[in-house]
C-alpha positions as CSV (number, residue, x, y, z in Angstrom):
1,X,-19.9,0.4,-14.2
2,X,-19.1,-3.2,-13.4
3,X,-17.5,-6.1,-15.4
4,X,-20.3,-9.0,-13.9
5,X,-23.4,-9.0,-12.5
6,X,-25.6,-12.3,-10.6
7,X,-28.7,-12.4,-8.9
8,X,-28.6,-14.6,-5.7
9,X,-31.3,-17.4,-6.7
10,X,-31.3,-18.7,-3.1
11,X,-29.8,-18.5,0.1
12,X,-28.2,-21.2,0.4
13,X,-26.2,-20.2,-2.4
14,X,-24.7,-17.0,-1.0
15,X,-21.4,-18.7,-0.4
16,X,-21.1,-20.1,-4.1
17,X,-21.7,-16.9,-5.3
18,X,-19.7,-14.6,-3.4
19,X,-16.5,-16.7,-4.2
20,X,-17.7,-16.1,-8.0
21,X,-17.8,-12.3,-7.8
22,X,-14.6,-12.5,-6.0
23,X,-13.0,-14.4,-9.3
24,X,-14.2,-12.8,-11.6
25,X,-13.5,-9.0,-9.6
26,X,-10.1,-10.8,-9.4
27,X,-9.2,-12.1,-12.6
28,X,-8.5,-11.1,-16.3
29,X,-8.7,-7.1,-15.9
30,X,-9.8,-6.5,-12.5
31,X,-12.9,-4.4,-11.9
32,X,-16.6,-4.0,-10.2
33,X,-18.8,-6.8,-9.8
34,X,-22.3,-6.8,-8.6
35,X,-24.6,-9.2,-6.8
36,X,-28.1,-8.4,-6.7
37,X,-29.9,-10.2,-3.3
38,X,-33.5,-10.2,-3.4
39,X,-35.5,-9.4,-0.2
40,X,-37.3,-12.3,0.4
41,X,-33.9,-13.7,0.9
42,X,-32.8,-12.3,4.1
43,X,-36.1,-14.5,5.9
44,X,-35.0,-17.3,4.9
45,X,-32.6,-19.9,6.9
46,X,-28.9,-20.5,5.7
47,X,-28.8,-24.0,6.2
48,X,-25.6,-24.0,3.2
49,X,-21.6,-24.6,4.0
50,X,-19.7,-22.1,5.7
51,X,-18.1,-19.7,3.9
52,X,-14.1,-20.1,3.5
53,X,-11.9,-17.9,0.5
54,X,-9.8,-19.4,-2.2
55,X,-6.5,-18.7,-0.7
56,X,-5.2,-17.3,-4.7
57,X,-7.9,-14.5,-4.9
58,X,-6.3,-12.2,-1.5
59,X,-3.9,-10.9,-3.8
60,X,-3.9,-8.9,-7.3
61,X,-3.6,-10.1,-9.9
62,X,-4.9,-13.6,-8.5
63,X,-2.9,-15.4,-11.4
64,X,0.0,-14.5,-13.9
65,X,-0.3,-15.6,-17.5
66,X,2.7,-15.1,-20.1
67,X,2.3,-14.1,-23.8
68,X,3.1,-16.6,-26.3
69,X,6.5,-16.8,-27.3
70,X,6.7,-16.4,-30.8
71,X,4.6,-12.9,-30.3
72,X,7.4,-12.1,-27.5
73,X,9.8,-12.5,-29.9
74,X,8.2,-10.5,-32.9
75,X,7.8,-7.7,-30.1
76,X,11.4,-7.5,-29.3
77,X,12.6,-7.9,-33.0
78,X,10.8,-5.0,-33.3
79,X,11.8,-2.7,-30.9
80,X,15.2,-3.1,-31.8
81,X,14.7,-2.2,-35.4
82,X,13.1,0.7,-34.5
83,X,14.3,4.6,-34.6
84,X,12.2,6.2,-32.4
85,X,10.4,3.9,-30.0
86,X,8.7,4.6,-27.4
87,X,6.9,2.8,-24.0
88,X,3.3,4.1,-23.3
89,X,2.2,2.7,-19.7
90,X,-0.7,2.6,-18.2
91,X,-2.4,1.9,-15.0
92,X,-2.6,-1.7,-16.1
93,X,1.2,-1.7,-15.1
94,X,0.8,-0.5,-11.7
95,X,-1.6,-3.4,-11.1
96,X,0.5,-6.2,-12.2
97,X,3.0,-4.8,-9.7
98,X,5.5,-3.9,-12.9
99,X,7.7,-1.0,-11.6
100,X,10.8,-2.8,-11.5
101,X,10.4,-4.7,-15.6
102,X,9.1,-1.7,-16.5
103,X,12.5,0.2,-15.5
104,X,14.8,-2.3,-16.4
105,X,13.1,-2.7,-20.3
106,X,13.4,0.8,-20.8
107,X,17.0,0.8,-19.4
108,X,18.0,-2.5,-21.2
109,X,16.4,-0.4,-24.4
110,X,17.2,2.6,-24.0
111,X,13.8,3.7,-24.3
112,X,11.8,7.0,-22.9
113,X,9.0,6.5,-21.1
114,X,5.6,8.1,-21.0
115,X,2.7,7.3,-19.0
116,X,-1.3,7.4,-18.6
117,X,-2.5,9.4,-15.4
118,X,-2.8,6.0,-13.7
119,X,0.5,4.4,-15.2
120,X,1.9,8.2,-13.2
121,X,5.3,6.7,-11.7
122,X,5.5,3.8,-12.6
123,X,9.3,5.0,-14.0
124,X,10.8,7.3,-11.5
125,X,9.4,10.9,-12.7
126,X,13.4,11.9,-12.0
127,X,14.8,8.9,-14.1
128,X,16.4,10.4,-17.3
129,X,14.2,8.3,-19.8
130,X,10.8,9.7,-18.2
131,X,9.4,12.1,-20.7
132,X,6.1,12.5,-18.6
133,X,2.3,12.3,-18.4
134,X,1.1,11.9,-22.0
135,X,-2.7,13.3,-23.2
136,X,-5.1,15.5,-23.2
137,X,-5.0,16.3,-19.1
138,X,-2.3,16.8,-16.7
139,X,0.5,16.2,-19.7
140,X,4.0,17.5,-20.5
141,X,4.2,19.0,-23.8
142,X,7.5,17.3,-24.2
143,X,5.8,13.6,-23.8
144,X,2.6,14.6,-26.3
145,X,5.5,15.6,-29.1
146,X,7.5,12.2,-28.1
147,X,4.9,9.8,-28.6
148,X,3.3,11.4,-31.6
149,X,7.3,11.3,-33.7
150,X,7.5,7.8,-32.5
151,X,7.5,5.2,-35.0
152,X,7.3,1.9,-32.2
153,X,5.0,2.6,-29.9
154,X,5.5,-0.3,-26.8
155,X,1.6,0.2,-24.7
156,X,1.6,-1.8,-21.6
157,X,-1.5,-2.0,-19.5
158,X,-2.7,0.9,-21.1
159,X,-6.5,1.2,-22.4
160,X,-6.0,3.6,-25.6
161,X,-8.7,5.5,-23.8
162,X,-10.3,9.3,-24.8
163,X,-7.5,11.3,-22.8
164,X,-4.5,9.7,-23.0
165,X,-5.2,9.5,-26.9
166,X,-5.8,13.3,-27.5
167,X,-9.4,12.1,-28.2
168,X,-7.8,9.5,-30.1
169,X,-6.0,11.2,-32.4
170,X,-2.7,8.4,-31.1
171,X,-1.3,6.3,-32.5
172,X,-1.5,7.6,-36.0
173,X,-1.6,5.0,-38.9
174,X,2.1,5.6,-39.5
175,X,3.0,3.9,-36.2
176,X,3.5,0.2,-35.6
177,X,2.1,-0.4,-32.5
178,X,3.1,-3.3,-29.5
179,X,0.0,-3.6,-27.3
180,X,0.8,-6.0,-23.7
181,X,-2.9,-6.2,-21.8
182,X,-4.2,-9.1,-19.5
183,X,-7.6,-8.1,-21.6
184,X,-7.4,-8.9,-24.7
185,X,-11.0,-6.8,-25.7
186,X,-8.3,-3.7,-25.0
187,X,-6.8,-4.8,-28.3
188,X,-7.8,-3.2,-31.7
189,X,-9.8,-1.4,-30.5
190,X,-9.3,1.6,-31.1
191,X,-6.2,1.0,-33.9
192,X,-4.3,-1.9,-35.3
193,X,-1.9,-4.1,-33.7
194,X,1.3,-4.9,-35.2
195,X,1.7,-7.2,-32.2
196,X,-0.5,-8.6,-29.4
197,X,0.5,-9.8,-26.7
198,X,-2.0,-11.4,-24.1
199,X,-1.0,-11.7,-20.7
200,X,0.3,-10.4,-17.4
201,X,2.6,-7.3,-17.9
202,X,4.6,-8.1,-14.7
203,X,5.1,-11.9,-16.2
204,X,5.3,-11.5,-19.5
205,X,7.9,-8.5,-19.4
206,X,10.1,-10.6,-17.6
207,X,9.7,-12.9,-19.9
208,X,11.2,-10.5,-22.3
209,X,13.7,-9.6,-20.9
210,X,14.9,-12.9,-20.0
211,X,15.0,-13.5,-23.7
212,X,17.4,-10.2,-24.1
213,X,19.8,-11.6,-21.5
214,X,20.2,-14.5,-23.3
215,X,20.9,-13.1,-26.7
């Protein structure tokens, strides 16, 4: 249910802690946090510094880390050799704030796009290279067929999870598979990774296509 938990070992601590469970809610792949306060707590004086925020955790994601180039660059070389690729997006995407990349990639490509429930979107459900919601809920047919003939399969913020896998029946061993996540626990994990790539989709996407501008 959450990514970290803390107990509060004393009052005086509070604002220490809070500012923790705000990082770490913040960071990496954003989620839950829990803080536990014991009762005998809330007798006690706070004689501790007055609370104040770090001014880079009001916004999400907090920070934006690239992927290392060399796996950029395997990532591209390989969607360009490919027949049938396709980009898989997640709600990952939506969180980084990667609409626009997202779009312009697949244009720059010429690749279709399908999406998770939560990636829903995140490419204009009217834009020519949207095939859809891909899985086993709320899908289009025409997506499910897509992704499965693929033989690149681009996943970006997206978690490989039970229904947007057809209870992970996706990718199939046949595909080669590109996997962008700001967690990198999301990779191999449920098949392997021709390419990694560890970072912020928003960021490292651009990054990527920088590197197609200038080829």
């Amino acid at each position: 249910v959450t990514k970290w938990t803390a107990c509060l070992p004393e009052t005086n601590s509070v604002a220490e802690m809070t500012n923790r469970a705000v990082q770490m809610a913040m960071t990496g792949r954003p989620g839950p946090v829990y803080v536990e306060i014991p009762f005998d707590l809330f007798w006690k004086e706070y004689t501790g510094p007055a609370y104040q925020a770090d001014p880079n955790l009001v916004q999400l994601p907090a920070f934006r880390s690239t992927a290392d180039m060399a796996s950029v660059l395997e990532a591209i070389k390989a969607l360009k050799k490919a027949k049938k690729p396709m980009l898989v997006v997640g709600g990952g995407a939506w969180l980084s704030g990667a609409k626009a990349e997202v779009t312009e990639l697949a244009e720059k490509l010429d690749i279709p796009v399908a999406t998770s429930l939560s990636g829903k979107g995140i490419l204009d459900e009217n834009h020519p290279l949207s095939v859809g919601v891909m899985g086993s809920l709320g899908s289009n047919p025409v997506a499910n067929a897509m992704v499965m003939e693929a033989d690149v399969v681009f996943a970006i913020g997206y978690k490989f999870s039970q229904n947007s896998t057809f209870y992970w029946k996706f990718p199939t061993a046949e595909q080669k598979v590109i996997h962008l996540d700001v967690d990198d626990s999301e990779f191999g994990k449920t098949c392997a990774l021709a390419v990694g790539l560890l970072g912020d989709a928003k960021a490292t996407l651009r990054l990527m296509l920088d590197e197609l501008k200038e080829e």
